[in-house]
C-alpha positions as CSV (number, residue, x, y, z in Angstrom):
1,X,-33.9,10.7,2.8
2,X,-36.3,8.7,4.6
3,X,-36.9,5.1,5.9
4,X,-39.5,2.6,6.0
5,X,-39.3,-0.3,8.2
6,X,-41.3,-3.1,7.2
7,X,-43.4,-4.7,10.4
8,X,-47.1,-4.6,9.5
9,X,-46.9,-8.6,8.6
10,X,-48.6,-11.3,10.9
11,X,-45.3,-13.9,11.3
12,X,-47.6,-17.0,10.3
13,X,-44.7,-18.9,10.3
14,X,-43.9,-18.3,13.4
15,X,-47.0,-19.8,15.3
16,X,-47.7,-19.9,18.4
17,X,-44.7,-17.1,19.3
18,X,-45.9,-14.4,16.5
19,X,-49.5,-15.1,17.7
20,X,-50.6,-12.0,19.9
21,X,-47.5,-10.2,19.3
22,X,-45.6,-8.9,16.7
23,X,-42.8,-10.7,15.3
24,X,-40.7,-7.5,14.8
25,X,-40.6,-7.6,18.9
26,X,-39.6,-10.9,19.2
27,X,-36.4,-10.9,21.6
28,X,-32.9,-11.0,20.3
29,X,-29.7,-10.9,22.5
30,X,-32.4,-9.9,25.5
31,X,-33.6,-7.3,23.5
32,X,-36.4,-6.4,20.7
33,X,-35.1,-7.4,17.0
34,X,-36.6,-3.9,16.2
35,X,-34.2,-1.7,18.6
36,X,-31.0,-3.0,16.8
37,X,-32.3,-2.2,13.1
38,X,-33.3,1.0,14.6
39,X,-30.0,1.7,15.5
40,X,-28.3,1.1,12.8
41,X,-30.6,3.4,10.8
42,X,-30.3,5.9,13.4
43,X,-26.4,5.8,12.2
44,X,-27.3,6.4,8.5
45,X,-25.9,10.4,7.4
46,X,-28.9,12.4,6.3
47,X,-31.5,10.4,7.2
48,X,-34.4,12.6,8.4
49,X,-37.3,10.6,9.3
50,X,-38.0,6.8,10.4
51,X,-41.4,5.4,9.0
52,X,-42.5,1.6,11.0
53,X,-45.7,1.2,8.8
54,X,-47.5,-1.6,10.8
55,X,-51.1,-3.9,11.0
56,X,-53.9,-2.4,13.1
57,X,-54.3,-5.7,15.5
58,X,-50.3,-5.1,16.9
59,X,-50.3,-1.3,16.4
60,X,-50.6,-0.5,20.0
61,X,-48.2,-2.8,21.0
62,X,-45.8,-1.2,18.3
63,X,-46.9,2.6,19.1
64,X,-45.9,1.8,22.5
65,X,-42.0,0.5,21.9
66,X,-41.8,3.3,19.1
67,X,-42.6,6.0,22.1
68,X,-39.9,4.3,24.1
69,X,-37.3,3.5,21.1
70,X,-37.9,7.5,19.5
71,X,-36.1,8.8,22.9
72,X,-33.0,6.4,22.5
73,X,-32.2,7.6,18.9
74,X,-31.9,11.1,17.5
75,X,-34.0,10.5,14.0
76,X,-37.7,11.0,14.3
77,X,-39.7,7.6,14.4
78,X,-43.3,7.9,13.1
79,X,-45.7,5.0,13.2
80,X,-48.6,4.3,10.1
81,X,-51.0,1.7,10.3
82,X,-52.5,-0.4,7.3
83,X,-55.4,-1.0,9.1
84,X,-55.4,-4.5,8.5
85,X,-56.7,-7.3,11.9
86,X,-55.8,-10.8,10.2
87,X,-53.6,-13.0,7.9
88,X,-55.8,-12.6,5.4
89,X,-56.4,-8.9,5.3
90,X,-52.4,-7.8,4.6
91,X,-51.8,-5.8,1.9
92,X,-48.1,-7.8,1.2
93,X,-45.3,-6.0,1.7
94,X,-45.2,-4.1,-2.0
95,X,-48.8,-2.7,-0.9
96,X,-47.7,-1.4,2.4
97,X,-44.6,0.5,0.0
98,X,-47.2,1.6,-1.9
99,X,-49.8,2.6,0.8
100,X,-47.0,4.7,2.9
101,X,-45.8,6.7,-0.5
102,X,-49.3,7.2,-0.3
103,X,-49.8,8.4,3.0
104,X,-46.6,9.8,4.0
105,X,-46.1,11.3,0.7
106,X,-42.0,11.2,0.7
107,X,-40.3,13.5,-0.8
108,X,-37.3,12.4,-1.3
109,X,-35.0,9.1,-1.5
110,X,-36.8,6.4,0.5
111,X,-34.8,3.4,2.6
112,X,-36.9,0.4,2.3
113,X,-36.1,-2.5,5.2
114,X,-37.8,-5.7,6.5
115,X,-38.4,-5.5,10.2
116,X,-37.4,-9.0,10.8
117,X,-33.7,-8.4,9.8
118,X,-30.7,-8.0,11.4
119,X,-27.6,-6.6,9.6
120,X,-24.2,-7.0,10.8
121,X,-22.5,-4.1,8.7
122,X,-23.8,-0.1,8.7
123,X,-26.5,0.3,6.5
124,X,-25.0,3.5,5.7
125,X,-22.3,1.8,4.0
126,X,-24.9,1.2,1.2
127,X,-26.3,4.7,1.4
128,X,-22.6,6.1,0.8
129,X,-21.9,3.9,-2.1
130,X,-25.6,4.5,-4.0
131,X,-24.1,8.5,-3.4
132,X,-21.5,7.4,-6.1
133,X,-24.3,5.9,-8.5
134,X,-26.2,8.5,-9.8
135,X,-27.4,7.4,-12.7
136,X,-29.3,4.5,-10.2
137,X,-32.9,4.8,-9.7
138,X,-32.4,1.8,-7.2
139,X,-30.3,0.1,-5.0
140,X,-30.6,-3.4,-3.9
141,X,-28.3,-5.3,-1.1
142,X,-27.2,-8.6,-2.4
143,X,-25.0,-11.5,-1.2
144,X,-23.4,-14.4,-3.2
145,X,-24.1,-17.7,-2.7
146,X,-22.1,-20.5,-2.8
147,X,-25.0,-22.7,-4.2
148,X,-28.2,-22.3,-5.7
149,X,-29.5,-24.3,-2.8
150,X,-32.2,-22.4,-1.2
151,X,-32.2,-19.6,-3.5
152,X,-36.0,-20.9,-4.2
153,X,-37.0,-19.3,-1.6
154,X,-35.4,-16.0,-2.2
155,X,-35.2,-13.5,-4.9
156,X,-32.5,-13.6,-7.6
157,X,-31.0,-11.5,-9.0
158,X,-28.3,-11.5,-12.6
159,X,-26.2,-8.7,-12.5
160,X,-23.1,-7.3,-14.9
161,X,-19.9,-6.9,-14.5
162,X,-20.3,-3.3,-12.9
163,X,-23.1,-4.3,-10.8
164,X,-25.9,-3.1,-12.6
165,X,-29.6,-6.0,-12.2
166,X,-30.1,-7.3,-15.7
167,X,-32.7,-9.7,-14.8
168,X,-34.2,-10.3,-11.0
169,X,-36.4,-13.4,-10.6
170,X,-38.6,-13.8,-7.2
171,X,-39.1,-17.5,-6.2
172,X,-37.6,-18.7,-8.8
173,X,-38.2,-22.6,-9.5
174,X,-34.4,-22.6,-11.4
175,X,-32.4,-20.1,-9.8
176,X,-30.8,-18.0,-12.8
177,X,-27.8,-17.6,-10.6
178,X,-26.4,-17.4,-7.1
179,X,-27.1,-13.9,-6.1
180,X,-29.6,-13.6,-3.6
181,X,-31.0,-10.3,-2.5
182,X,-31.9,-8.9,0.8
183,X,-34.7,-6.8,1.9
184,X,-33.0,-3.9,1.9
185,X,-33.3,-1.5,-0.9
186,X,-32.9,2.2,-1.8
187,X,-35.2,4.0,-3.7
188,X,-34.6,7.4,-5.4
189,X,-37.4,9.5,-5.5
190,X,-38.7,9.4,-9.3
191,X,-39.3,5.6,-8.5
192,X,-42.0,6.1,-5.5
193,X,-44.8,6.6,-7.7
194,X,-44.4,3.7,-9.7
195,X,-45.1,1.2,-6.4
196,X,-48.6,2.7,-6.4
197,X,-48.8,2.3,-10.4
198,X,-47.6,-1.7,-9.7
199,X,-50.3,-1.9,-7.4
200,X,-52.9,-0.7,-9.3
201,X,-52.2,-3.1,-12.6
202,X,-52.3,-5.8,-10.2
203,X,-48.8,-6.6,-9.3
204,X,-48.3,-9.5,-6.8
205,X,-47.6,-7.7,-3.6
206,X,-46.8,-9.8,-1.1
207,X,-42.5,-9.8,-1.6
208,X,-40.5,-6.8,-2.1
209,X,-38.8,-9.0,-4.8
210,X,-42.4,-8.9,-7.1
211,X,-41.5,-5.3,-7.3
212,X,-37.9,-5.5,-8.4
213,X,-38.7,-8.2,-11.3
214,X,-41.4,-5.8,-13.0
215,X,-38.7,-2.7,-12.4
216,X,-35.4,-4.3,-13.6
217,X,-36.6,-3.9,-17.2
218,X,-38.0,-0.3,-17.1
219,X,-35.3,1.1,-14.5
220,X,-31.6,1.4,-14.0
221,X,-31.0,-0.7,-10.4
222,X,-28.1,-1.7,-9.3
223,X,-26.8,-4.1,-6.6
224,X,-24.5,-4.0,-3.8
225,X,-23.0,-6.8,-2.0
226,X,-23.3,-6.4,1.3
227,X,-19.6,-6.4,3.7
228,X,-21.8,-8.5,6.4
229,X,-23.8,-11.2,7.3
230,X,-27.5,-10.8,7.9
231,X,-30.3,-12.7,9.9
232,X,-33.4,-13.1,8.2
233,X,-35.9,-13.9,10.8
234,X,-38.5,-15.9,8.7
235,X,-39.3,-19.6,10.8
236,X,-38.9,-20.8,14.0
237,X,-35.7,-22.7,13.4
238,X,-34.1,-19.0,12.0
239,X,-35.4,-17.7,14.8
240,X,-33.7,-19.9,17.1
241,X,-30.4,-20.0,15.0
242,X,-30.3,-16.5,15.6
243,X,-30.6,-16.2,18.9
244,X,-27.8,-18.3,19.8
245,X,-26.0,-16.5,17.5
246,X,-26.4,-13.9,19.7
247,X,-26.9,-14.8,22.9
């Protein structure tokens, strides 16, 4: 198994802190948000190889903490750039899936996280319960709201009574329900091919959720509710809510 970290977009939303550096290295607890998520993949059984796909205009500054962070944790950390030097030029994140099956060529099961995450719970936690789902070609984290509130913003996703996605909707004016999903998915190796097929039929691209609402209907994936909270780091006020959090 390998995993892909997500950090190749330009934190727009962020502006002026994500302006000339990357918001994966913005500072949580004194420390970069990357190294924690690092960590806690670093802890997942089996895993054999950390991919940080990232933008060309921030891959220096990227290269450099992934030559400092590859010493602290045992699971090689390898760094592709999209090539990409503004706003306008990212491929989204379903294109930078799609460009590092490409690249990297996988081989196997492939962990797909957003760099500007933080998980409180072991991500291998998921990685031992998709072991008992074989039939799975996917895996998506997911947490129940207690309102729809919000959930317009997110992607959503309907699931059975044994956990299997019947319908996933991303953005979804009318939330279908109040189970939100995280960006943080498993992806079994027969799937890897098709992000390059959603690509080139002209699939939206720029959330992971795009991805998951054209596979739900042609795929078995299945949800799993995650034991934790997590910190989506997507505006300045999130950004300072987690921080104190914290700090």
């Amino acid at each position: 198994m390998k995993a892909l970290i997500l950090a190749a977009g330009y934190g727009t939303r962020l502006y002026p802190l994500t302006r000339d550096r990357p918001k994966p290295l913005l500072p949580v607890g004194g420390r970069p948000l990357l190294d924690p998520l690092v960590e806690n993949l670093d802890r997942v059984e089996g895993l054999e190889e950390i991919l940080l796909v990232v933008n060309g205009r921030f891959e220096e500054e990227l290269r450099s903490w992934a030559d400092r962070a590859g010493g602290a944790v045992g699971t090689p950390l390898d760094v592709l750039s999209n090539g990409t030097r503004e706003p306008e030029e990212r491929l989204g994140a379903v294109g930078d899936m799609a460009f590092v099956v490409d690249r990297a060529e996988p081989d196997d099961d492939l962990l797909v996280v957003a760099g500007d995450n933080l998980f409180e719970f072991e991500i291998d936690d998921m990685v031992r319960a998709a072991a008992n789902r074989p039939s799975a070609d996917a895996v998506v984290a997911v947490e129940r709201r207690e309102s729809t509130a919000g959930l317009e913003r997110s992607g959503v996703a309907v699931v059975d009574d044994e956990g299997w996605i019947r319908r996933f909707v991303e953005k979804p004016r009318r939330p279908p329900g109040r189970t939100a999903a995280a960006p943080l998915h498993l992806y079994g190796r027969e799937t890897l091919p098709l992000f390059g097929q959603y690509v080139e039929a002209g699939g939206e691209t720029d959330a992971p959720g795009h991805f998951l609402e054209w596979l739900v209907p042609r795929r078995n994936v299945w949800a799993w509710t995650m034991p934790g909270p997590r910190h989506d780091i997507g505006t300045r006020e999130s950004y300072r809510e987690t921080r104190k959090h914290f700090e």
